[in-house]
N, C-alpha and C positions, 0 to 999 in steps of 0.2 A: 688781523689774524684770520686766515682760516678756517672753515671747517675740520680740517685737518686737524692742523695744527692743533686747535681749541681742543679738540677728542684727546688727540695723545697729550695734551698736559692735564685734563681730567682723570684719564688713567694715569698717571705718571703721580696725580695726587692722592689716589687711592691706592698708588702700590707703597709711596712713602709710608702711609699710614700701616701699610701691614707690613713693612722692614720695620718699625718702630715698637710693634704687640712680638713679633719675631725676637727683636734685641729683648723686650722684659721676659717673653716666659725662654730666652739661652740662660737668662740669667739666674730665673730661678729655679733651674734645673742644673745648674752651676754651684748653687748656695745649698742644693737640696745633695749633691755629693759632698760637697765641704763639710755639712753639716754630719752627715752617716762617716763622714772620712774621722772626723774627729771622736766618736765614738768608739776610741780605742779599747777599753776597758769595758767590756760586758757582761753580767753575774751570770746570765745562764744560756744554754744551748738556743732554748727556742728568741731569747732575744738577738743571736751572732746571727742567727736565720733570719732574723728580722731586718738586721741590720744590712748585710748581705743582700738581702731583694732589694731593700731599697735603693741601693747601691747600683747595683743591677739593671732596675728600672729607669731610676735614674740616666743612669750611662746612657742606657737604652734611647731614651728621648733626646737627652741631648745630643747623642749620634746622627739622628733622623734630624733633628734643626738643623744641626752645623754642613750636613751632606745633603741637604732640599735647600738650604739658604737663597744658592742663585738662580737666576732664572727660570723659577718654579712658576712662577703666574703664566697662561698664556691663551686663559680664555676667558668670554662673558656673555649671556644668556640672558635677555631681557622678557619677562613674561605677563601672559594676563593673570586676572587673577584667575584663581581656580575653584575647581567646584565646591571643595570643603577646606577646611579653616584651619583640617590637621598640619602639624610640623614634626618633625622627624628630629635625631636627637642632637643630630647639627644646626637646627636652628629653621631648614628653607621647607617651604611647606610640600608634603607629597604629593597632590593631587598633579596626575597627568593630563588629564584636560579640563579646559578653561568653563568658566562659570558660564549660563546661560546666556547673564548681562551684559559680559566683556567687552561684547563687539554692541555696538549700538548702529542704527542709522541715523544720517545726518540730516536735518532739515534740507537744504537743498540738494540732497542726491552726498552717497560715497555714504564711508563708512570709518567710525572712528572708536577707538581705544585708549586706556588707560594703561600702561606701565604698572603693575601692582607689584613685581620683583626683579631684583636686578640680583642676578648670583655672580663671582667671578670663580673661575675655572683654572686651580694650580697643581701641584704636584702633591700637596697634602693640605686640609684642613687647618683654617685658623679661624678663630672666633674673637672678637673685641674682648673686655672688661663685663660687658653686660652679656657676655652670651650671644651675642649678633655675627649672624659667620660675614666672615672678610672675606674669606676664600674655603670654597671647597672643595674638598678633595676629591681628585676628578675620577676613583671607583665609586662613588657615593652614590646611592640612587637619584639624589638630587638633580647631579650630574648630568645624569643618562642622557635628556635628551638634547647637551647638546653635542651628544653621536650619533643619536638616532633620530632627532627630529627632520623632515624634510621639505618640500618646499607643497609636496599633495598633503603630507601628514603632518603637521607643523604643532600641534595638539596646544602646548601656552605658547611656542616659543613665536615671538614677532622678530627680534634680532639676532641673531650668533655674529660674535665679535671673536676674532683670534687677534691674540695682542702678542707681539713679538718684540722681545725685549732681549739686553744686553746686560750680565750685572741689576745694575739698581734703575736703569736707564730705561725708559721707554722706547721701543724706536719706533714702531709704526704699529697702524692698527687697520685691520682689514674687517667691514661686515659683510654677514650674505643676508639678505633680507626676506622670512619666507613669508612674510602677507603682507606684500607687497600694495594691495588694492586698500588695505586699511591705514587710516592716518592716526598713529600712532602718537600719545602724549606722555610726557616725563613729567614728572611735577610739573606741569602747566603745559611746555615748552615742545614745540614738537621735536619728534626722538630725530637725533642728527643720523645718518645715513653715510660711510665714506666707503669709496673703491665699488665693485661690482653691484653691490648693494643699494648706493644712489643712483644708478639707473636704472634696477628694475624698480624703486619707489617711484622714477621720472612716467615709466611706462605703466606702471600700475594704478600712478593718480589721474591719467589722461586721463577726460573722459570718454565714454562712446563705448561699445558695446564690441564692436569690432579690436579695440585694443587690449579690453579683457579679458576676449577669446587670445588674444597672443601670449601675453602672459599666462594664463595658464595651460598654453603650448608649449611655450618654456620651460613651467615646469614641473608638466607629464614627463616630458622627451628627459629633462637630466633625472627625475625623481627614479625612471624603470632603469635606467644605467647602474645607479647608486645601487640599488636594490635587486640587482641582477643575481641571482644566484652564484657562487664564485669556483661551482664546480669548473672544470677546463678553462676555455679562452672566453675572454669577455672582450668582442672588437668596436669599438666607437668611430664613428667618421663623423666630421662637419666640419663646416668650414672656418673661415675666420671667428673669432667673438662670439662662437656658437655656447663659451664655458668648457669646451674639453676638458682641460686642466684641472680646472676650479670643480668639475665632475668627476674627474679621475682621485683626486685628491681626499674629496668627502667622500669618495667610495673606499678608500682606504681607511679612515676612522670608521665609519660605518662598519667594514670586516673587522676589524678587528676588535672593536667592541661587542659585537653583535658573537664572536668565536673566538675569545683571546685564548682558548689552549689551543684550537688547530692552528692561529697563525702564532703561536710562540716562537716557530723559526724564523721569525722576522719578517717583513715586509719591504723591499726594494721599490725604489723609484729612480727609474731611468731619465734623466733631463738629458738633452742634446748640448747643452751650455752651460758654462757654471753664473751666466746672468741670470738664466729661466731658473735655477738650481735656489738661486737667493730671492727669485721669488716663490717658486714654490714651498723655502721653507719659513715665508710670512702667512702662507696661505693653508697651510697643515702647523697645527701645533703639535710641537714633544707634547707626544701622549704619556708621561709619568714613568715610564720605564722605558729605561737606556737598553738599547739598541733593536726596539721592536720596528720602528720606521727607518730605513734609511735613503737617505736623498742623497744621489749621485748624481755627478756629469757624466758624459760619456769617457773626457777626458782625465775621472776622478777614479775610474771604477777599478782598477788595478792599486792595490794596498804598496805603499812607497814608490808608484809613479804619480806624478800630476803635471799633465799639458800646460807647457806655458805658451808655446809658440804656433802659427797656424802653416796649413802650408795651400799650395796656391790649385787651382782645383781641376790642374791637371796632374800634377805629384798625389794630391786625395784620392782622383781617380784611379792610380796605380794601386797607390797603397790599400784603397777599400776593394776592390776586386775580389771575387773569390779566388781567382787566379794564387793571389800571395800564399794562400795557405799549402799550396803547393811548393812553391817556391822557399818559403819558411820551413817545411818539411824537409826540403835537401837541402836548406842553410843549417838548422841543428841538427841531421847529420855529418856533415861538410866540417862543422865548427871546430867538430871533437878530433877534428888532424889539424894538430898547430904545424903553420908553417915552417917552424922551427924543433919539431918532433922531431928525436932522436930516428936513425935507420938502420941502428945495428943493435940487435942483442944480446951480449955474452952475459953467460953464465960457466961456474965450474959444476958440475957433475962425475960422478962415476972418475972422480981424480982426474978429468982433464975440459979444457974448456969447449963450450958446449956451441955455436952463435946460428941465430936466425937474422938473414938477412933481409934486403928490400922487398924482394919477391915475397919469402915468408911472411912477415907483417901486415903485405899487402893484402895478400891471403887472410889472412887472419882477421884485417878490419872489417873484409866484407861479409867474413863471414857473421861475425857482431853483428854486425848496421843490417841483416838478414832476418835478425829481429824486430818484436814491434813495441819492444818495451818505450820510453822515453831513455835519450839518449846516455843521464847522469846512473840508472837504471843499470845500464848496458853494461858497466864496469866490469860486473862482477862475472859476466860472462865473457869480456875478453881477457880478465885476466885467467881462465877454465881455459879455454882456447889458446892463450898462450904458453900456458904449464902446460897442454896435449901435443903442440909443438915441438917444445923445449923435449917432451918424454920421445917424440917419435924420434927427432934428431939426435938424442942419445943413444937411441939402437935399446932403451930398457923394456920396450916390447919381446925383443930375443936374449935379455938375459935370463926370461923365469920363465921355464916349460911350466910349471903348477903354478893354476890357475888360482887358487888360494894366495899365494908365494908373492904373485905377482900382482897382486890387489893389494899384499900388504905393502909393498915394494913401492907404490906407486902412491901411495895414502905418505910413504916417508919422503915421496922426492918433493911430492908439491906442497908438505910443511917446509921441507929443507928449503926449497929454492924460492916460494912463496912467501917465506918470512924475510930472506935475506933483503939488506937494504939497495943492494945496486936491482934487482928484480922490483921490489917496490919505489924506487926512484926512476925507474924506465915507464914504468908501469905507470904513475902520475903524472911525467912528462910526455908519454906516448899516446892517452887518451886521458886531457885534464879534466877537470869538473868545467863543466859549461853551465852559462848565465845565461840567463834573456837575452840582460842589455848590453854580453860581451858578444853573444850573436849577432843584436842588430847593431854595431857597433863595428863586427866585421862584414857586414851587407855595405858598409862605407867603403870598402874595398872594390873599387869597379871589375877588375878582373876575379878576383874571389866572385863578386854576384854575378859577372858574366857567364862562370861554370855554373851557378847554382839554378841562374833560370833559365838557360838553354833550351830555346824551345817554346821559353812560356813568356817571356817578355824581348822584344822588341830593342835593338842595341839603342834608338835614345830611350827608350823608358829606362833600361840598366842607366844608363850616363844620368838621368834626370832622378831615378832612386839613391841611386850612392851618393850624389851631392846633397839630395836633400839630407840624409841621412850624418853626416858627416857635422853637422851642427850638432849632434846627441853627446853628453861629454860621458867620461866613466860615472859623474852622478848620479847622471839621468836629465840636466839640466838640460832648453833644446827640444822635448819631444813635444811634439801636436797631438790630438785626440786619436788622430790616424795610428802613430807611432803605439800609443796604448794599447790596441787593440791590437797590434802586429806581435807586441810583447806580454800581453796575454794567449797569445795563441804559442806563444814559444812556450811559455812556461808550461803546457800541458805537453808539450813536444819533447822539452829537454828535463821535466821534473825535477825532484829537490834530490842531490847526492844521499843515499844510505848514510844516517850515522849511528855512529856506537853509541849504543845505552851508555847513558855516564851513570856511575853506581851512586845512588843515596846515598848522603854522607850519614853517616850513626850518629841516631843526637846521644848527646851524654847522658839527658833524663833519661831515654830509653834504658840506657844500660845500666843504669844506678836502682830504677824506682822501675821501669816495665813499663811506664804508662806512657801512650800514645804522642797522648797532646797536654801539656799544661800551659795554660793563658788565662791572660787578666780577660776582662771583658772588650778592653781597646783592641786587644789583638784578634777576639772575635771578631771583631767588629770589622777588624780589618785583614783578617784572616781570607776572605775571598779577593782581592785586590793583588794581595801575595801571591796567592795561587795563580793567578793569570799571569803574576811577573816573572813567576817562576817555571812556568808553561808555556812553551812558545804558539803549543797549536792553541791553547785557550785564548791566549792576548793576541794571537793573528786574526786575520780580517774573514770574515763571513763569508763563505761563496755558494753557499744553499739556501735559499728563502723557500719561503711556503707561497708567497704571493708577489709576483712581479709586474708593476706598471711600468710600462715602456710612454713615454709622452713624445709627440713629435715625432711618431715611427717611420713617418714617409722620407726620415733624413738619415736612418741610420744602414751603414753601404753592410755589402755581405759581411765582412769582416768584423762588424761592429756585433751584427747579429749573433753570429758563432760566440761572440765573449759575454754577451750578455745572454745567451741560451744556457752557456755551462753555467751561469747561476739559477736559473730555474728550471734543472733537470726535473726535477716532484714536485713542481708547484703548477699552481692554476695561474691565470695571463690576463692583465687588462691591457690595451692594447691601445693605445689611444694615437688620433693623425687625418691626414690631410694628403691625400694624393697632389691633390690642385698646389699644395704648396713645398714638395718635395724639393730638396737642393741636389738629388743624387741625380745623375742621368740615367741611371740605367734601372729602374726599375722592377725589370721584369730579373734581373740578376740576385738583385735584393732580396726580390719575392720569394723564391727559391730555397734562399739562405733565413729566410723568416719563417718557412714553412718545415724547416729543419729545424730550428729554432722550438716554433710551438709544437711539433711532434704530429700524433693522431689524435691529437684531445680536438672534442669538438666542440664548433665556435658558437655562438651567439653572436649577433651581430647589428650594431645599433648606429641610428644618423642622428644627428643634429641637424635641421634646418634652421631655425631661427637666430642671426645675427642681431644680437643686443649691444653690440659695443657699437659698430662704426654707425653715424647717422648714414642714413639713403642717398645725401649728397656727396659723400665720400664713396659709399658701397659702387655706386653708378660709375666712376672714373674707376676702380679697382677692377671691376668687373668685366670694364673694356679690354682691361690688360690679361686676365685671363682667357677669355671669346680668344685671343690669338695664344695663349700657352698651351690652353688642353681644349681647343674648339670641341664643343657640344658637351664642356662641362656647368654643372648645375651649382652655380653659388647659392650660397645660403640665403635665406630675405631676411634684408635691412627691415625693421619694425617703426623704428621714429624717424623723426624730421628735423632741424636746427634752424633752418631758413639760412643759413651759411655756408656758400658754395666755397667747395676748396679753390685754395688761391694758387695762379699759377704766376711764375716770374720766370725771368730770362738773365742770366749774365751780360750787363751791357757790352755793346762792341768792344774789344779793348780791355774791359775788365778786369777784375781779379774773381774767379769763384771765391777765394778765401774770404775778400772785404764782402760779398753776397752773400753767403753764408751766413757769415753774422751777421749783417742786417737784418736777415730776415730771421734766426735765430733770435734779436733780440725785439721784432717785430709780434714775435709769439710769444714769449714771453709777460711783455706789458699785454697782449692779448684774454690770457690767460692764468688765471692764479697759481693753477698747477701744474703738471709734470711737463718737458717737454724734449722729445728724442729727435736726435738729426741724427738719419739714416745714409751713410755714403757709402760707394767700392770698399773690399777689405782695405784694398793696396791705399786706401788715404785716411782709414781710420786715425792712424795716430798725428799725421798734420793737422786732421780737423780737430783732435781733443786741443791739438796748441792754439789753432785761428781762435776756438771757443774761450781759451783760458781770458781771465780778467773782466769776465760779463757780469762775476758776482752774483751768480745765479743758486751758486752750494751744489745740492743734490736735485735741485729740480731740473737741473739741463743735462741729457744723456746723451753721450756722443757714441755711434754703435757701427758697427761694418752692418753690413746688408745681412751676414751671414748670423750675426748674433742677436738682430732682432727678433728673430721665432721666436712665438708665443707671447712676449712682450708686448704692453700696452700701456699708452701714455694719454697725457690730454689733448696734447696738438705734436704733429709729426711733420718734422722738413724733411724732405726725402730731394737731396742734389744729387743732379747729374744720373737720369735715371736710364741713360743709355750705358751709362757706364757700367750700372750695375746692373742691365739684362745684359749684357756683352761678357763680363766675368767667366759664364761655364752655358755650357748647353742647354743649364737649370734654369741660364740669366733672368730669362720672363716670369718665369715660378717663384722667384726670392725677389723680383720686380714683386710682383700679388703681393707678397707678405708684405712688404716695405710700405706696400701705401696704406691696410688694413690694419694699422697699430694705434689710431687714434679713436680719440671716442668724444671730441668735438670739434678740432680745426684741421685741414691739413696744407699744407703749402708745398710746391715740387715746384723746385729750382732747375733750370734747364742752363745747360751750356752750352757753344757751338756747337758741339759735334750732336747736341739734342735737334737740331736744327726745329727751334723752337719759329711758331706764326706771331704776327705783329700782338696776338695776347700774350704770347708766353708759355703756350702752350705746347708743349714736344710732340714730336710727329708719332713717337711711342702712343702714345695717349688719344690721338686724334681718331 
């Protein structure tokens, strides 16, 4: 077993223990309503009163059990002891920094520590039988620091663990390690260390003088990030394994604990993928209240869309263009004339029938779409424009000299004609309510998108947008992350149709008794829950946050910018990325659309140099491949050494990539205890998950396209066929970089003929 492994079934036996003090005091907060329930019969007022709180109280708590039960645990905090001996009325002691003694030195050189408390970190307080808290509640002072401790001010804390759990289930556990230089003891045993965490303990126990100075280079550079003031835009650069993420991440617990009323409008995080999406939410715990954090993909971020499909990255290149938003622009105006729109409109008036013809109407639409409203918006101005028609074609301008006369006169034709059903049936079939996804939907129509981008897309980009497009069903099943961003840009284009106030229905109490509201305490209880089912804008999705981190922003094209800016019109910006390892081609397009995006709020602006993930033997072949992607760009420095040169192989003459693949997939594996990713082209992702299947590997072996590895980090990385995947898009050599800087002990690149590898194995890319 593991290090790993060993951690999460240690936590997985401490959360049992606290489902188990969980199951006794549901229960006697169960026994303790039964009990006041049965006390039906009571002599005087002040004991119904009595009885009634208890009841009350009661309810009250077992409420809070039954709606915290799952997945409440999600963090822990290992500390020294502290300066004084106080404890606080949950049990963990107060004292924010550590005793004089804590830290000792070692007879031969370093520096060592004892473990004097372990807290775990949930959604509410529980205490054992004896008063020993199991978990505390993560407002607690106790708490605090593990949101505010950091890697320069670390006051007791030597570990911070986020444990991320499912149900009753443990599933993984991630530390960050802030004194890293001291070797830490658990009841005897030295403190175990997993994920990011074990390699700054790797680099904080070297010795030498020189690797001390790195580490706490390390961690100056993330501590001034975290701690950055979060007025306007906060911008980060570095490069691979520099912690971006893991930085962006603790700066969002840090805000928001450090000002939970200004961020109450919630906190967004932008992920590029919904893989980085499910790491970043091992790496951020639910902070105790729902909906202050929320972690999106890029293909997640539109409420009832979600990307299932990719598209290939010259249809990306179309679709993320700023160009589209134009194009989108004359698609939902375009939309609202069905091709099956009625072309004649009669009506009766003044005793005889009234009609506007093609010409008329036509008139008429442009006069509408001459507006700037959003298209579903526009209704109610062409049906005004069509009663003005309908009045002038009746000649009821010259029936009334009095101008009074004819104000009345003209207030009775557009009720008469305006209510009638053949007017309001013309009137819905002549300009219907328009969707998004029935827009992009009609963008599948190559001659329909041929009028719409005239001018602005090229006849095969039209032929190459309508087919992609044409996989989207009326679900929405079909759309890529691209597609999301194209229908959120509609949605503020075509907005939501006017509807009629529905009248409140009359409760009966009201009218019998007067009084507002009569409920048990259950239906308090659940009184707000109702409220949002019964509110559509309440239970709809969030589109203003107070605080937006973008992670990975060198990937997201203009278009994505525009969808992710209308969520933080009034908020401040963490910005976090990596030009060197951008997938978009066009950058300076982007930039544009980013700088629309953040507004005139002014930046702060911060680097990362120090790469702690990949060893220098790997950084060195990475590094070659960037010198030709972005010549005279400055990689971050590699800090350790493995003495294990990345390995390179060849597809034998003849060969199969698939049978090499696996080979050396299961070559890494016995290699290695833990994780291990093969990186190939989008276009063979899913053959490779198959060549992979039956290694019996479980979840330690990741099969990924090139494009989903951003951010991503594993123990040993196969990256096949690595011409293949700088050949992909103009980005190729850029998403090459990423692909080879995702390990943090072995790496292996597999070369196939077209790599026209040397008698090593080595691809000419690389050379």
């Amino acid at each position: 077993m593991d290090v790993r492994e060993r951690e999460i079934r240690d936590e997985q036996r401490h959360l049992d223990a606290v489902y188990d003090r969980l199951a006794e005091k549901i229960h006697e907060a169960e026994y303790l309503m039964a009990d006041a329930a049965r006390r039906v019969q009571v002599g005087t007022p002040g004991a119904l009163a009595e009885r009634d709180a208890q009841v009350f109280r009661a309810g009250l708590h077992l409420s809070r059990l039954n709606s915290e039960f799952e997945d409440f645990l999600f963090g822990r905090i290992d500390l020294l002891a502290g300066k004084d001996g106080e404890r606080g009325p949950d049990g963990a002691s107060t004292s924010l920094e550590p005793a004089e003694d804590a830290v000792r030195e070692e007879p031969g050189g370093g520096r060592v520590a004892e473990i004097a408390e372990t807290l775990h970190i949930g959604r509410m307080g529980v205490l054992d039988a004896e008063f020993v808290p199991l978990v505390i509640d993560w407002r607690a002072p106790a708490a605090a620091p593990f949101y505010r401790a950091t890697p320069v001010a670390p006051g007791r804390v030597v570990r911070r663990r986020v444990i991320r759990s499912r149900g009753r289930r443990v599933l993984s556990v991630e530390d960050d390690l802030l004194r890293p230089q001291v070797r830490a003891l658990c009841r005897g045993a030295e403190l175990a260390v997993v994920g990011d965490g074990a390699l700054m303990a790797a680099l904080g126990r070297t010795r030498g003088s020189r690797m001390t100075d790195i580490v706490a280079s390390i961690q100056a550079e993330q501590d001034e990030v975290i701690r950055a003031p979060a007025v306007s835009v906060t911008e980060v650069t570095g490069g691979p394994g520099t912690g971006k993420t893991a930085v962006a991440l603790h700066r969002a617990a840090y805000l928001l604990y450090q000002d939970r009323r200004r961020y109450a409008g919630g906190i967004l995080v932008v992920s590029p993928t919904p893989l980085l999406v499910s790491y970043t939410e091992g790496v951020l715990p639910a902070l105790g209240e729902e909906g202050q954090v929320a972690i999106r993909a890029l293909g997640s971020l539109v409420e009832g869309a979600e990307a299932d499909s990719y598209d290939d990255p010259a249809t990306a290149r179309i679709k993320g263009s700023a160009v589209m938003a134009r194009v989108l622009h004359r698609a939902a105006r375009g939309a609202a004339e069905s091709p099956d729109a009625p072309r004649t409109l009669r009506v009766v008036a003044f005793g005889r029938r009234v009609e506007l013809g093609a010409e008329a109407l036509d008139r008429a639409r442009r006069q509408t779409l001459g507006g700037t409203a959003p298209v579903n918006l526009l209704r109610p101005r062409a049906r005004r424009l069509l009663l003005d028609a309908l009045w002038e074609e009746s000649g009821g301008p010259g029936r009334y000299p009095d101008r009074a006369l004819a104000e009345e006169a003209r207030e009775a034709f557009n009720e008469d004609i305006g209510t009638e059903d053949a007017f309001r049936d013309f009137l819905a079939a002549w300009w219907p309510e328009v969707t998004p996804l029935g827009v992009l939907r009609a963008m599948a129509e190559e001659q329909r998108l041929a009028r719409w981008a005239r001018r602005l897309l090229r006849p095969r980009e039209v032929r190459q947008l309508a087919r992609s497009l044409r996989r989207v069903t009326p679900s929405g099943a079909g759309l890529s992350a691209h597609d999301v961003a194209l229908l959120d840009e509609l949605r503020a284009l075509v907005g939501a149709p006017p509807r009629p106030a529905a009248p409140r229905a009359a409760d009966p109490l009201d009218q019998l008794t007067g009084l507002e509201e009569v409920t048990t305490h259950a239906d308090r209880a659940a009184g707000g829950r109702r409220a949002r089912d019964r509110d559509p804008e309440a239970a709809g999705e969030r589109t203003d946050y107070a605080h937006v981190i973008v992670d990975e922003a060198q990937d997201l094209t203009p278009m994505q910018w525009r969808m992710v800016g209308r969520r933080g019109r009034q908020a401040s910006w963490t910005v976090v990325g990596d030009p060197a390892q951008s997938s978009w081609p066009a950058p300076e397009e982007a930039a544009a659309e980013r700088d629309a995006a953040l507004g005139r709020r002014a930046r702060r602006r911060f680097e990362l140099t120090v790469n702690y993930r990949n060893p220098a033997e790997i950084a060195r072949v990475a590094d070659g491949v960037l010198a030709r992607a972005l010549p005279g760009a400055r990689p971050p420095r590699a800090v350790r050494e493995t003495g294990v040169a990345p390995r390179f192989a060849a597809v034998p003459a003849g060969g199969d990539l698939a049978e090499s693949v696996r080979a050396e997939a299961r070559r890494l594996l016995d290699e290695v205890p833990g994780t291990v990713g093969v990186v190939v082209a989008m276009h063979r992702r899913e053959a490779a998950r198959g060549w992979l299947a039956g290694l019996g590997a479980g979840e330690r072996l990741v099969v990924l396209g090139s494009l989903e590895a951003k951010g991503l980090e594993y123990d040993a990385t196969l990256v096949a066929a690595p011409g293949e995947i700088a050949g992909e898009s103009p980005a190729g050599l850029r998403i090459l970089y990423v692909a080879l800087t995702r390990a943090t002990q072995r790496l292996t690149v597999l070369a196939g003929a077209a790599d026209e590898p040397d008698a090593a194995g080595l691809p000419a890319l690389l050379r």
